[in-house]
C-alpha positions in Angstrom: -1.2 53.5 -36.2 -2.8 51.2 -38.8 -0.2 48.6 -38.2 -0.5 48.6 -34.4 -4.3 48.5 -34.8 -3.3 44.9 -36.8 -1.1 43.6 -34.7 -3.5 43.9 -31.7 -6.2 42.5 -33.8 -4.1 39.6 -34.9 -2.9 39.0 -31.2 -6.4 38.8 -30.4 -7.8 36.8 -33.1 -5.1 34.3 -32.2 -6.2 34.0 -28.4 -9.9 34.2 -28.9 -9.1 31.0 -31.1 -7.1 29.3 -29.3 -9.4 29.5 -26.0 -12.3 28.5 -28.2 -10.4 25.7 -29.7 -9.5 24.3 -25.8 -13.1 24.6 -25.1 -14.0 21.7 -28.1 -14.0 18.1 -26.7 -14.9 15.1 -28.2 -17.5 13.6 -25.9 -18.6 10.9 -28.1 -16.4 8.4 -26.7 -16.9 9.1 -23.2 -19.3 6.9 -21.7 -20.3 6.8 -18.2 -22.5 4.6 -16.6 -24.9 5.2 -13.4 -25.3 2.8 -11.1 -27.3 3.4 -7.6 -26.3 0.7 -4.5 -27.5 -0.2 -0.8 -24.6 0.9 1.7 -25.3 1.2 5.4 -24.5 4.1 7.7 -26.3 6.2 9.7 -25.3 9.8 9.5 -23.9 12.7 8.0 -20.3 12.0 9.0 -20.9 8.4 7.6 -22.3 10.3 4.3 -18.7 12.4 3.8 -16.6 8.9 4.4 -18.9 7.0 2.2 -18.5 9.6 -0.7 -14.8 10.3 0.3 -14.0 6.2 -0.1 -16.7 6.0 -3.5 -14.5 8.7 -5.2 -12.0 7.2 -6.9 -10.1 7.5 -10.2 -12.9 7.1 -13.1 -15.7 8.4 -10.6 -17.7 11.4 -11.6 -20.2 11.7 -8.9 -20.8 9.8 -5.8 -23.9 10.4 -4.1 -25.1 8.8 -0.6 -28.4 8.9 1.4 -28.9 9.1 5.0 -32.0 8.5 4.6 -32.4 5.8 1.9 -29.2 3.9 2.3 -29.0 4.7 -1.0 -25.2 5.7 -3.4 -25.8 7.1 -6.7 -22.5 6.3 -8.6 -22.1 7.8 -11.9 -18.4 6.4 -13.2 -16.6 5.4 -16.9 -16.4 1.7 -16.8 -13.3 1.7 -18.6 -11.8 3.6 -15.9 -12.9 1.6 -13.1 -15.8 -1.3 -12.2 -18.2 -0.9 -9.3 -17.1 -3.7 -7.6 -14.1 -1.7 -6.5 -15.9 1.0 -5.6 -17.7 -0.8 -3.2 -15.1 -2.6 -1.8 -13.1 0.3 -1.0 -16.2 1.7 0.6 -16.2 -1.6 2.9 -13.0 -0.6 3.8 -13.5 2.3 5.3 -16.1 0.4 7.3 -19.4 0.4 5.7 -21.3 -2.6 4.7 -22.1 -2.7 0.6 -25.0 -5.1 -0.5 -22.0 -7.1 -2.1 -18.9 -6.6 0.3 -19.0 -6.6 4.0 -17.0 -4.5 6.4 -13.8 -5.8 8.4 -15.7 -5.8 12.2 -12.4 -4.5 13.4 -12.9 -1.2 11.0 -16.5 -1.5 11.8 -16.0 -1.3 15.5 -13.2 1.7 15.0 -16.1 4.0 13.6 -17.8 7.2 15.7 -20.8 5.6 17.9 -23.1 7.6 15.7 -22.1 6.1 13.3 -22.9 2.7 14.3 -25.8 1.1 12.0 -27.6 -2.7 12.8 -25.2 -5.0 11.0 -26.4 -7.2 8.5 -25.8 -10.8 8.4 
């Protein structure tokens, strides 16, 4: 009995380590950056395609405002720049402060979706 009772408290020992030991990371090298951006649209459709496009490989959070034209990007620069980020959201049809849409993509969007163009 006393050996069974130390073989299941040697199993145990071994998986309560090993879970804690996953659950350590090394954060110190991780850096993100946070970043917010003017992007046109107009409603809550435009919000999901505007996230959608924003998260990309190297993006943590990608956060859009109806009401404020407003993206909150939080992403690790070594992973990916915002420049890309906001082109790929220009090509899904939403004007950036840096990129502009294609007017054929533009023009393909829902008519609620439709927001006064900038020059």
């Amino acid at each position: 009995m006393k050996k069974l009772k130390f073989i299941v408290a040697a199993i145990l020992a071994v998986v309560l380590g090993t879970t804690t030991y996953a659950q350590i990371q090394d954060n110190s090298k991780m850096t993100t950056k946070t970043e917010t951006f003017k992007v046109w649209g107009s409603c809550e459709m435009c919000k999901a395609r505007i996230e959608k496009a924003a998260k990309t490989d190297g993006v943590s959070k990608a956060e859009w405002s109806d009401e404020t034209k407003i993206l909150t990007l939080i992403y690790d620069p070594s992973k990916v720049n915002s420049d890309d980020v906001l082109k790929k959201i220009a090509t899904v049809g939403h004007d950036t402060e840096k990129f502009k849409a294609d007017d054929k993509v533009y023009n393909s969007l829902p008519a609620c979706c439709k927001y006064e163009r900038r020059k």
